[in-house]
C-alpha positions in Angstrom: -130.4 -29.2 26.9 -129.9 -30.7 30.4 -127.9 -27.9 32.5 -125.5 -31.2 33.4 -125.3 -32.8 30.6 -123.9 -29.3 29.0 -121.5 -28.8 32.0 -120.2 -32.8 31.7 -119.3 -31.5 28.0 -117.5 -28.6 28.8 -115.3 -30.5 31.5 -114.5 -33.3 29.1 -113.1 -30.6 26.3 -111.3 -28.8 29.1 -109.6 -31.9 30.1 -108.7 -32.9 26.7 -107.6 -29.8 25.7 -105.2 -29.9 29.1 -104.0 -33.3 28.1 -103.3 -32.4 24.5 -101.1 -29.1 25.2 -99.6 -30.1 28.3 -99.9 -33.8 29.2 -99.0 -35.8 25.4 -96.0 -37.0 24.5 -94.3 -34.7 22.1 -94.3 -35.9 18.4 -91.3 -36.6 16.4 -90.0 -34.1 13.9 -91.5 -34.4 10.1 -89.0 -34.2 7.2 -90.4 -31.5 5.3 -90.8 -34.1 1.3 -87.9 -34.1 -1.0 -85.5 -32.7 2.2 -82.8 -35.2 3.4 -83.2 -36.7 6.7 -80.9 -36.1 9.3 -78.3 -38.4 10.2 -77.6 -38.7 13.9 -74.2 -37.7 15.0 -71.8 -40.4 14.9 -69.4 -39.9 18.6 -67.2 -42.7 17.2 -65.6 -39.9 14.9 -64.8 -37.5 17.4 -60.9 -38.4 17.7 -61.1 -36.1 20.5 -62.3 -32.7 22.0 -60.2 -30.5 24.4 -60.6 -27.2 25.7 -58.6 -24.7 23.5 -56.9 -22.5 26.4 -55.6 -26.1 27.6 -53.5 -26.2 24.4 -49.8 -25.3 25.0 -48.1 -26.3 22.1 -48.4 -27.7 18.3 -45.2 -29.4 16.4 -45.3 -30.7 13.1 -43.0 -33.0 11.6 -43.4 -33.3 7.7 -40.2 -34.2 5.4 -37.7 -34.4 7.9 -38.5 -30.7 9.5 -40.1 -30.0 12.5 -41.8 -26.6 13.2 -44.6 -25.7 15.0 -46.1 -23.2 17.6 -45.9 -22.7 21.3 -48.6 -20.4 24.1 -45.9 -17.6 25.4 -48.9 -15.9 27.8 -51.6 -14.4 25.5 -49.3 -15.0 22.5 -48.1 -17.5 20.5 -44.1 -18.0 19.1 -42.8 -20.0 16.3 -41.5 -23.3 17.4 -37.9 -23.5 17.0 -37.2 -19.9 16.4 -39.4 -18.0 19.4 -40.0 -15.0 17.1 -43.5 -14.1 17.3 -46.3 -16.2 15.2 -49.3 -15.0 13.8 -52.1 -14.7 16.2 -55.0 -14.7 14.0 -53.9 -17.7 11.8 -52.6 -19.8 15.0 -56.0 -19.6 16.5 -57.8 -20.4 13.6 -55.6 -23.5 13.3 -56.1 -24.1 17.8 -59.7 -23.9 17.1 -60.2 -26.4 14.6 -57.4 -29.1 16.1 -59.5 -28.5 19.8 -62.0 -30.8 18.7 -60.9 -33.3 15.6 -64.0 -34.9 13.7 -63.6 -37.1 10.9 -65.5 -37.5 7.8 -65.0 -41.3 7.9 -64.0 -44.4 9.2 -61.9 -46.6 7.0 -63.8 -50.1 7.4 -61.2 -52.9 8.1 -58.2 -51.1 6.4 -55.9 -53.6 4.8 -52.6 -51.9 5.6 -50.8 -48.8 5.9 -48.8 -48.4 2.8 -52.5 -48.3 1.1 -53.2 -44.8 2.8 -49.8 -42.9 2.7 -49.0 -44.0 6.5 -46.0 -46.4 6.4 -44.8 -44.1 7.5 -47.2 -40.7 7.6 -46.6 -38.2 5.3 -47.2 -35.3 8.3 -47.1 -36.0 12.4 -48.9 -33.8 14.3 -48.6 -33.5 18.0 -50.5 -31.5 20.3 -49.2 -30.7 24.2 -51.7 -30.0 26.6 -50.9 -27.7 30.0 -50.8 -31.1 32.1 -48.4 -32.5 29.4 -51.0 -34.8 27.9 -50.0 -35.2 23.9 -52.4 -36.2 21.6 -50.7 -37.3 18.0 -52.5 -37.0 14.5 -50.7 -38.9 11.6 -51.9 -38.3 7.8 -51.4 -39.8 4.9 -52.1 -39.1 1.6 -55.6 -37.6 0.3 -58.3 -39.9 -0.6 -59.8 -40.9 -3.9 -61.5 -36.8 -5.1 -60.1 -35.3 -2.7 -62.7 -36.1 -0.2 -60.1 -36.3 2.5 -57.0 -37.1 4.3 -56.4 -40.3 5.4 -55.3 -39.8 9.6 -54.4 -42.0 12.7 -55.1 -40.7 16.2 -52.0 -41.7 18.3 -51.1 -45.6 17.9 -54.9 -46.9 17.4 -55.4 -49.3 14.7 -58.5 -47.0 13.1 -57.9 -45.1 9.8 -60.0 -42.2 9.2 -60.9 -39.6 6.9 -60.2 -36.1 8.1 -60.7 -32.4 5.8 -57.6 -31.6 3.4 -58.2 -28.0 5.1 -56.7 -29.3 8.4 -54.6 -31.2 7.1 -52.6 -28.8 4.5 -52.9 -26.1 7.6 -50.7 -28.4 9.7 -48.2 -28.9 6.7 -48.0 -25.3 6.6 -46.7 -24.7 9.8 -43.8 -26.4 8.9 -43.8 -25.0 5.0 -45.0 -21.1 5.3 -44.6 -20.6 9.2 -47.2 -18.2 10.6 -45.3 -15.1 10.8 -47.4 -12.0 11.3 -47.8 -10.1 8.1 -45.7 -7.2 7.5 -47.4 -4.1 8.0 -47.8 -2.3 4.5 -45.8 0.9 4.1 -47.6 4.1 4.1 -47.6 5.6 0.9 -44.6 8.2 0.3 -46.5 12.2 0.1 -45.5 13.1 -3.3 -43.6 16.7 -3.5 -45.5 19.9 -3.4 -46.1 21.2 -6.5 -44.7 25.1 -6.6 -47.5 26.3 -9.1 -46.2 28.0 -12.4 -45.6 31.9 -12.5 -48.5 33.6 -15.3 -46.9 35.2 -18.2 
């Protein structure tokens, strides 16, 4: 074969082989058969997302109560009482109400009443260090349980949220989040004098 000819070849695979791992475009994923395809993320569901140390304060007002939580430093207290809340189970609850995502977006809801919201069974109101609030209304839960109906502040939309969230901000006001009572240590049982032989 023609010294040039076999040279030509070799830079044209070079070449390709350069264009294929470093020059094409990438290719989309492939859904592996019989595996859902992913759904891209809906932002219109994100009722908001704030930074979770920028959270001062959480009231609840649910049958005519109101409770909630409020930072003091590192620490959180039980809103109206002061006596200290449960750390553990408050920033569970901070974590989760930083960034609210619904399930669902009620398509042209017909009125309130329908949904448990004339007037909300539970209101929810979150204070921010600036003194930004940000208010979560729920109704009542949705056909099999597949939700909570909620309103973010005064807007119009109905959503879906979890029942977790929502039954964890009906508890603040129900089962405040008092830290647990530490268990008492078992009592040491008398000494046993042994018997005297016969």
């Amino acid at each position: 074969m023609n010294p040039r000819v076999t040279v030509g070849l070799l830079i044209v695979f070079v070449a390709l082989g350069a264009y294929y791992f470093y020059g094409a475009p990438p290719s989309a994923p492939v859904t592996p058969p019989g595996m859902p395809t992913p759904k891209p993320v809906d932002a219109s569901l994100d009722l908001w997302a704030l930074p979770e140390s920028e959270i001062q304060a959480v009231t609840v007002r649910r049958d005519g109560q109101e409770a909630g939580v409020q930072r003091s430093g590192e620490e959180w207290q039980l809103i109206p009482s002061g006596e200290p809340a449960d750390r553990l189970r408050v920033n569970s609850l901070i974590f989760r109400l930083a960034a609210v995502k619904a399930t669902y977006r009620v398509p042209n809801p017909t009125g309130d009443a329908e949904y448990g919201l004339a007037p909300p069974a539970t209101v929810a109101t979150i204070r921010q260090a600036n003194g930004q609030t940000y208010t979560l209304s729920l109704g009542i839960k949705a056909p099999a349980e597949s939700g909570t109906y909620a309103r973010k502040d005064a807007e119009p939309a109905i959503y879906l949220v979890s029942n977790a969230l929502a039954d964890d901000l009906a508890r603040l006001v129900t089962e405040p989040p008092r830290p647990p009572s530490p268990t008492p240590l078992p009592s040491p049982s008398p000494a046993v004098s042994p018997s005297p032989t016969p």
